[in-house]
C-alpha positions, 0 to 999 in steps of 0.5 A: 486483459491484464489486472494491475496487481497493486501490492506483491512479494512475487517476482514473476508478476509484471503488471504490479508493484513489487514490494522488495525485502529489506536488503535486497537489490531493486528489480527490472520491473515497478517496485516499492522499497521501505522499511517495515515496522517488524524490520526496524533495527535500532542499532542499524538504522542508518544503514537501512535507510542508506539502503534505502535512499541509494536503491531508488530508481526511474523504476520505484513507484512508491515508497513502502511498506512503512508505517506502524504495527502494535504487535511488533516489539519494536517500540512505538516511539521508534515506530513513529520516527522511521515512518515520518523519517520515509513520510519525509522520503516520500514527500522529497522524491514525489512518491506515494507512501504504501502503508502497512497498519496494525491497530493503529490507524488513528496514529497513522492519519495523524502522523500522515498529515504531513505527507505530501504525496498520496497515502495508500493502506494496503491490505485493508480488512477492517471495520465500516467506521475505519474505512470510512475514516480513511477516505475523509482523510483522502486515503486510497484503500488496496484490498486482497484476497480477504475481499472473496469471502469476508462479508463486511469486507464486501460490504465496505467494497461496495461503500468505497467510490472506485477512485480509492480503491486499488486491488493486491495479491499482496504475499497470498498464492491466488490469481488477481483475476478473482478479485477484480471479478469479484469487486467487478460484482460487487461494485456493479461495473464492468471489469473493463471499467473496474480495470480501467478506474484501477489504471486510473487511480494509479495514474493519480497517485504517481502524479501526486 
């Protein structure tokens, strides 16, 4: 059985989405293409996002990694501009937006309300209330590696209905086959129906 791997950095996955670095050329396989809050470059920004717009083809899935981060020095205001300007992108050509947030997530639902198209945080490991407050929000949640040894992480697993959740590697060096099984356990499903709702979701959220 093959496992979709929703969020990568590894060109050797096939069945996923490969998040290309800034700058490069789109691959042969599904990718998702944005610019990342630590990428932002004040005084190149219409070149990135002519990088950007010019390297979306048939095979972009999704638009992203964007969104907001505290920890980078890129200022916030700016933050939020380069990420409506790609919530703009994503709404134009229907495609989802793939988020990355750090400590920042009521800013992201704010800003988010003018996307027209699904909006998944990828990677979330945070607290009961946030995730709860995402799915009101109609966000879909991509979980990784952290889900096979964070307990309120599992926790939150098993409070998320099946219909928002999607699974990633996402730059960690581990098989996507653990935590399908994992979630599978958790979410006391089989993994054919756990990879069948994942294929399902996705199939949702490609049409918008």
């Amino acid at each position: 059985m093959d496992f979709f791997d929703f969020h990568h950095h590894k060109k050797n996955i096939l069945d996923g989405i490969y998040n290309i670095d800034l700058g490069m050329a789109p691959p042969d396989c599904a990718y998702s293409i944005g610019i990342h809050p630590k990428d932002i470059a004040v005084d190149s920004l219409e070149e990135q996002f002519d990088w950007l717009e010019s390297n979306i083809s048939e095979n972009c899935l999704a638009i992203g990694e964007c969104g907001l981060d505290s920890i980078v020095r890129v200022p916030q205001k700016v933050q939020e501009q380069v990420f409506l300007r790609q919530i703009h992108i994503s709404n134009e050509i229907r495609k989802p937006l793939i988020i990355h947030c750090v400590r920042k997530f009521y800013e992201v639902i704010s800003l988010t309300k003018k996307a027209e198209q699904p909006v998944i945080i990828h990677g979330f490991n945070k607290k009961q209330r946030i995730a709860e407050d995402l799915l009101k929000n109609n966000f879909y949640l991509s979980f990784g590696k952290a889900v096979l040894y964070h307990l309120s992480l599992q926790d939150i697993i098993r409070n998320t209905p099946l219909d928002k959740i999607f699974l990633e590697t996402d730059n960690e060096c581990f098989a996507i086959e653990e935590l399908y099984s994992k979630v599978s356990e958790l979410k006391g499903v089989s993994l054919e129906k756990l990879n069948e709702q994942i294929l399902e979701n996705l199939d949702t959220i490609k049409n918008g």
